[in-house]
C-alpha positions in Angstrom: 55.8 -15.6 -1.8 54.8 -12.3 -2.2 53.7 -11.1 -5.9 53.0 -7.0 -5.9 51.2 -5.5 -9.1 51.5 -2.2 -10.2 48.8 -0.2 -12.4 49.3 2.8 -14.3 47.3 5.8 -12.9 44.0 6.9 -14.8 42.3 9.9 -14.7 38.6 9.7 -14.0 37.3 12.7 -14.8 39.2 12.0 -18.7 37.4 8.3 -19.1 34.5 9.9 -18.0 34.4 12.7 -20.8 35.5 9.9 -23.4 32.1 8.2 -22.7 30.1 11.4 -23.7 32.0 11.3 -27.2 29.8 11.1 -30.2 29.5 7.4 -32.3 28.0 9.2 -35.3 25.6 8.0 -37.3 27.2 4.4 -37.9 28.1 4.1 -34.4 24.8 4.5 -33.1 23.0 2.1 -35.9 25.9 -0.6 -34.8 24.6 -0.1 -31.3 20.5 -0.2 -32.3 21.3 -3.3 -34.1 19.6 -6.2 -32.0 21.5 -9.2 -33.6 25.2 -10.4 -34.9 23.6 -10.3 -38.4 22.4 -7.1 -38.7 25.8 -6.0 -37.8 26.9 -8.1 -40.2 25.3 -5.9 -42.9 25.7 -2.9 -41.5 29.7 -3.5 -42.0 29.3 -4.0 -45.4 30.5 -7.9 -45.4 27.3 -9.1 -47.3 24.9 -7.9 -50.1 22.2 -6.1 -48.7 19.8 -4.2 -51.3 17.3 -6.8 -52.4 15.4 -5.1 -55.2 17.0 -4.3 -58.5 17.2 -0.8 -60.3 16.8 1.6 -57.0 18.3 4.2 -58.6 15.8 3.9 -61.2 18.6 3.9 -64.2 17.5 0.8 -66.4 14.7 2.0 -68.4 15.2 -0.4 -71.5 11.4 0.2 -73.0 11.5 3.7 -72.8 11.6 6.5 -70.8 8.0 8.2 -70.9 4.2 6.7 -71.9 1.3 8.0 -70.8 -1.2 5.9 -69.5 -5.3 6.5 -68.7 -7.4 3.3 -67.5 -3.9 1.4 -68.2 -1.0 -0.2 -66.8 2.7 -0.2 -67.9 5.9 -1.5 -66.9 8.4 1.2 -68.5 11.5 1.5 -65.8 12.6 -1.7 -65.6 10.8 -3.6 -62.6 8.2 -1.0 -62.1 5.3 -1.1 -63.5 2.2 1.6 -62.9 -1.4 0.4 -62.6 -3.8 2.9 -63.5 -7.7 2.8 -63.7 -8.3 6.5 -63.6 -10.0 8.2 -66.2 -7.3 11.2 -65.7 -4.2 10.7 -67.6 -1.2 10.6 -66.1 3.0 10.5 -67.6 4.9 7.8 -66.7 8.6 8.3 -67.3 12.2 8.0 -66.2 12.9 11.5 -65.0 16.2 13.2 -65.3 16.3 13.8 -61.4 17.7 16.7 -59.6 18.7 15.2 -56.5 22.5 15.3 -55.7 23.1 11.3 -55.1 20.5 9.9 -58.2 20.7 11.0 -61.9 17.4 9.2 -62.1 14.1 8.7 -60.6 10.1 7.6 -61.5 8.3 10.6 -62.0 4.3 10.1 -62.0 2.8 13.5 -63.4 -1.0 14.1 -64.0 -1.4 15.9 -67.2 -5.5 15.6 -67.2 -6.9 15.5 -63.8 -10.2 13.3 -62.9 -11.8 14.9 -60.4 -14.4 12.2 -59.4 -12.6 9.3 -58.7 -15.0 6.5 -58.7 -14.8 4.0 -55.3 -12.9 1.1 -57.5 -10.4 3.4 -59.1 -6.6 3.6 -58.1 -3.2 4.7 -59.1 -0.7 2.1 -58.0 3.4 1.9 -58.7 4.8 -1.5 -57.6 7.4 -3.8 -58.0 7.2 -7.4 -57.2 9.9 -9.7 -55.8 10.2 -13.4 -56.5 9.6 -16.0 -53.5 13.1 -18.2 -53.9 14.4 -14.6 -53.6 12.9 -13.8 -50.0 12.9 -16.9 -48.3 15.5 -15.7 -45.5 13.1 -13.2 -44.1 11.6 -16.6 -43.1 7.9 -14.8 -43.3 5.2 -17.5 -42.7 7.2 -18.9 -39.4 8.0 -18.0 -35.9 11.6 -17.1 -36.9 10.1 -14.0 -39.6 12.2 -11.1 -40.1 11.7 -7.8 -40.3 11.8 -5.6 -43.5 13.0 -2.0 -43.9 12.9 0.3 -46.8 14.2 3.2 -47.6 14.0 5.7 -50.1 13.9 9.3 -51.2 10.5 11.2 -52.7 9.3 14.3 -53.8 5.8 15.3 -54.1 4.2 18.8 -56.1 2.4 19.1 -52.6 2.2 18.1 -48.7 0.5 15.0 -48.5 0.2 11.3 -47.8 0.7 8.4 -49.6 0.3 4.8 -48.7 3.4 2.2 -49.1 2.1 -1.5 -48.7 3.6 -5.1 -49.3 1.3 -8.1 -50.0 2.5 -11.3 -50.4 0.9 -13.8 -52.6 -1.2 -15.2 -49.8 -3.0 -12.0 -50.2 -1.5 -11.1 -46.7 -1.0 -6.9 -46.3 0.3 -4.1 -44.1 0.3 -0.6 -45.3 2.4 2.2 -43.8 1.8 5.9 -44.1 4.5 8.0 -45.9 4.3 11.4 -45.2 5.2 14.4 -47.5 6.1 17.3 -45.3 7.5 19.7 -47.7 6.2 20.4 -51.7 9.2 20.3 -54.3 11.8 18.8 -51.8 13.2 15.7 -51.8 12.8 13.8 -48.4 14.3 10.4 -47.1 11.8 8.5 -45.8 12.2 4.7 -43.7 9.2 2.5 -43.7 9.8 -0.4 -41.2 8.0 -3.9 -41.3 7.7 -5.9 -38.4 8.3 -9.9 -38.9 5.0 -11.4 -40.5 4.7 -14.7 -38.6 0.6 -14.3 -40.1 0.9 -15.5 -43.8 2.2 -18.9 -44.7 5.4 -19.6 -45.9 6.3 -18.0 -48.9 7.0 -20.7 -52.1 10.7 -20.9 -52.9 9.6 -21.2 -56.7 10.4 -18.4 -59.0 6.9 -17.4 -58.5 5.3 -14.2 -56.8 7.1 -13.6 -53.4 5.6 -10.3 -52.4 4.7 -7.3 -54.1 5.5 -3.6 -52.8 3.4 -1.1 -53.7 3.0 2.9 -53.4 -1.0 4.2 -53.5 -1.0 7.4 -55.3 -4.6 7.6 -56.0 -7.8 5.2 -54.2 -10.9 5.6 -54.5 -13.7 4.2 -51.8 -13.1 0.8 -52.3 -9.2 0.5 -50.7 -9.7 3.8 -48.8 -13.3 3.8 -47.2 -12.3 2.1 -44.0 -12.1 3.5 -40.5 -8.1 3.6 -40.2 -4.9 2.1 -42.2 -4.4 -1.9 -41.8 -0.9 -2.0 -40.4 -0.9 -5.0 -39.3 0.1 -8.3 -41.3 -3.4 -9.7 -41.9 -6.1 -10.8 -44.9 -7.8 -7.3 -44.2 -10.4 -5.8 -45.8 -10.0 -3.7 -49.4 -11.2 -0.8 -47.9 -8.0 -0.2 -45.0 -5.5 -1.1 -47.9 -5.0 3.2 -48.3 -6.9 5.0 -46.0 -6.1 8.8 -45.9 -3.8 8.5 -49.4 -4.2 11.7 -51.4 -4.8 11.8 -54.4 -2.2 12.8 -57.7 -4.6 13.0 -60.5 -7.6 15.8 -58.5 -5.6 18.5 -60.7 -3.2 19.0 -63.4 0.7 18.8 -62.8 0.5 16.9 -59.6 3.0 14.7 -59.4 4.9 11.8 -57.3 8.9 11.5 -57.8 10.7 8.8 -55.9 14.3 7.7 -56.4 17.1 5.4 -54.5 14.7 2.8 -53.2 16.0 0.2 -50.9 14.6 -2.9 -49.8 17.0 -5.0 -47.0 16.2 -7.2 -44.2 16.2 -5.6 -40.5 15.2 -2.7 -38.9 18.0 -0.7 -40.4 18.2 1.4 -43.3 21.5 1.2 -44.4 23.3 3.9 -47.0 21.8 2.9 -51.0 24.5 0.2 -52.2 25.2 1.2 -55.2 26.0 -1.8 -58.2 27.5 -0.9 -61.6 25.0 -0.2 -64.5 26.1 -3.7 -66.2 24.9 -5.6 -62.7 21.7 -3.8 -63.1 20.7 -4.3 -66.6 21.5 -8.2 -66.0 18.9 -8.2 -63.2 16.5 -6.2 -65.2 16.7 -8.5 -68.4 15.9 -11.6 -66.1 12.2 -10.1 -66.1 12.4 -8.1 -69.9 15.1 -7.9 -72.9 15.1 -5.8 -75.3 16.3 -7.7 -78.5 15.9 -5.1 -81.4 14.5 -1.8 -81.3 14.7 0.6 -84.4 15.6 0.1 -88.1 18.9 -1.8 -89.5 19.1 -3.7 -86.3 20.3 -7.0 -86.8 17.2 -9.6 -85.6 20.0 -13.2 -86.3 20.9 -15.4 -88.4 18.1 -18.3 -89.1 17.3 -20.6 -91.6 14.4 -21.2 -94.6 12.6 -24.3 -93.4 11.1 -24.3 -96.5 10.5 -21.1 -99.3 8.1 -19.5 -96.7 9.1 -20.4 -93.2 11.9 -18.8 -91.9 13.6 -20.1 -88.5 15.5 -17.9 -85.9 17.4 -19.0 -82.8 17.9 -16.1 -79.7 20.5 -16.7 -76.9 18.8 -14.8 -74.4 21.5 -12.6 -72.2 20.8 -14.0 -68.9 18.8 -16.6 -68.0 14.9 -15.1 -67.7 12.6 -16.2 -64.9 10.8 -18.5 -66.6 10.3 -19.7 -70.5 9.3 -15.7 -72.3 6.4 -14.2 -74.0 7.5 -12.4 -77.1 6.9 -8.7 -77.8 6.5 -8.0 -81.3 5.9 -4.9 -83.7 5.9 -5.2 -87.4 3.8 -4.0 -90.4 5.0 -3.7 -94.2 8.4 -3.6 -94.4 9.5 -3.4 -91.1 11.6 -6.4 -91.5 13.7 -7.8 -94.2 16.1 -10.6 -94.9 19.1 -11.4 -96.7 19.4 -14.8 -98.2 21.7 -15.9 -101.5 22.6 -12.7 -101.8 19.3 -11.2 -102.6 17.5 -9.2 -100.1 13.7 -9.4 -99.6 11.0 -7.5 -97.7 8.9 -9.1 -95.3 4.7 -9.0 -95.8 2.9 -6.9 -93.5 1.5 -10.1 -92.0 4.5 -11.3 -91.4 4.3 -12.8 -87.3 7.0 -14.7 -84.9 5.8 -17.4 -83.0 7.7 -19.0 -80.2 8.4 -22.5 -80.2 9.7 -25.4 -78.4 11.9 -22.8 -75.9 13.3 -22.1 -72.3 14.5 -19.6 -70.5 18.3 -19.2 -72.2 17.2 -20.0 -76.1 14.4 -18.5 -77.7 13.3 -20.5 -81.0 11.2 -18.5 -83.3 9.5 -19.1 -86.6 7.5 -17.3 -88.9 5.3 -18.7 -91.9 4.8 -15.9 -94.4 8.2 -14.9 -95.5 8.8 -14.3 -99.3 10.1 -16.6 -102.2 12.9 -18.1 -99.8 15.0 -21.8 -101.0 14.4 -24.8 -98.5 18.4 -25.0 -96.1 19.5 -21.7 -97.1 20.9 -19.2 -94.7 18.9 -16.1 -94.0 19.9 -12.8 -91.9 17.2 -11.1 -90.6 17.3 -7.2 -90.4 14.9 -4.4 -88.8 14.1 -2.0 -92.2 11.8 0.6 -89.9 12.2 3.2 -86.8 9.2 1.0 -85.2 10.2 -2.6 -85.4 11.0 -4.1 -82.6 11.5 -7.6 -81.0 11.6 -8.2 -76.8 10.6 -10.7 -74.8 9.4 -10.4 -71.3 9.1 -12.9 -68.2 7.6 -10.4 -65.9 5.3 -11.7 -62.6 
């Protein structure tokens, strides 16, 4: 038996022309990508951005302190490390580019012009190890890392962006600032470090990722950048970084940072503000800031003791450290309907606590009654009570 198959005609020179077509930009990362996975999150099917507040919007102890030979966290997650004896403004900076509202601005307001060989300017963000354990660093299957993000600079320059994980293990990467006063988009690419050992899948210190704005000798005296995953020496940690305190109104301005797995920089994913602040209050919460805040409701353990119970919002990394400011009067409480100031030396103390409840007492309160109620209130613009599980 004879079978005959018929095919419809095709035009050559037509198929030809279709392969020239453009993919566009998500076409042609689909086709870089080297496995199913990073396909996988280039489609958008799974959560990708692996560092909280990017976009630099959660700012819940301020937005602005200045800081000279100190270190601050102030946007949440980011804290800056300074040992110059220049003063520079740290702040949450109402940001001009089109995408983010908000960024970090770092802004010298007194320059130091003879930075000595230990000193440094340093804005990091650390990332706990249960959180990067499928980058798999520390084995032969390690993953790459890429991040992306968006930064301005008063000047053309270089700056040094570096991860070291808690084995003390670094690469450094140089980030180039081509233009002054215009924001760039920058990708910084990690290869898989195989070198360290395996990160801890504890709720301890993972990595850390850190931008050098200012270095003296120490981290910056060596021959040529370490960017390679090893336990290299101090001084190839920032080789070549400028500097943003040698004059007055230098400044560094980064915004829509994003940390993912790969060798692709994917588009910022974007989370709702509530998702962010949930994140943030993991590390820090912010009970009570401000006067006629209510503090909670606690109890007179006896006519001078005063007990307080806080249900922390989210469950914090690990059992908090309590942030405190109080003087005369900051504070007052109501109890059998009379209400009574505080004394100046009046000072919360945690006890017997975790991670979701806070249990606080304090020993000098005034001429309570043994079992009564009492409702704590802030009675001043500076009171405040936070607590903070920061690594």
């Amino acid at each position: 038996m004879t079978v005959k198959v018929s095919k419809p005609a095709i035009n050559v020179r037509e198929e030809l022309a279709d392969l020239k077509k453009p993919t566009g930009i998500a076409g042609e990362a689909m086709l870089r990508a080297e496995t199913p996975q990073e396909q996988f999150n280039l489609i958008g099917a799974a959560r990708r951005r692996m560092n909280p507040n990017g976009d630099m919007r959660v700012a819940q102890r301020g937005t602005s302190v200045s800081l000279s030979s100190a270190d601050a966290f102030l946007v949440d997650r980011w804290r800056l490390n300074n040992n110059v004896g220049g003063t520079v403004t740290y702040s949450r900076h109402a940001s001009d580019h089109p995408e983010f509202p908000h960024s970090i601005k770092v802004l010298t307001t007194t320059a130091d012009t003879s930075i000595s060989a230990g000193n440094y300017c340093l804005l990091s963000q650390d990332f706990e190890g249960q959180d990067v354990q499928h980058l798999r660093w520390g084995t032969a299957s390690a993953k790459p890392l890429t991040v992306s993000f968006w930064v301005k600079s008063s000047e053309p320059t270089m700056y040094t962006l570096e991860i070291q994980t808690a084995g003390s293990i670094e690469m450094a990467r140089e980030v180039h600032i081509n233009s002054a006063n215009t924001w760039e988009y920058k990708t910084v690419h990690f290869p898989p470090n195989t070198v360290s050992t395996a990160i801890p899948n504890t709720n301890a210190l993972g990595f850390g990722l850190i931008f050098w704005l200012t270095a003296g000798s120490t981290f910056s005296g060596g021959a040529t950048l370490n960017q390679a995953w090893s336990n290299g020496s101090n001084n190839l940690r920032a080789v070549g970084t400028g500097n943003v305190q040698s004059a007055n109104n230098k400044y560094f301005e980064v915004t829509g940072l994003q940390v993912e797995a790969g060798n692709i920089a994917t588009p910022f994913e974007h989370r709702s503000y509530g998702e962010e602040l949930a994140a943030c209050q993991r590390y820090f919460y912010q009970h009570v800031s401000g006067a006629s805040k209510f503090c909670g409701m606690g109890e007179f353990h006896s006519a001078s003791q005063i007990d307080l119970m806080v249900n922390l919002p989210v469950p914090m990394r690990a059992t908090p450290a309590l942030i405190q400011s109080s003087g005369t009067n900051y504070f007052n409480h109501y109890s059998g309907g009379t209400s009574r100031f505080v004394s100046a030396a009046w000072q919360l103390w945690i006890v017997n606590s975790g991670n979701t409840v806070v249990s606080l007492y304090a020993a000098s309160a005034q001429n309570g009654t043994a079992g009564y109620a009492a409702r704590i209130i802030t009675n001043n613009s500076l009171a405040k009570l936070a607590f903070h599980a920061e690594l």
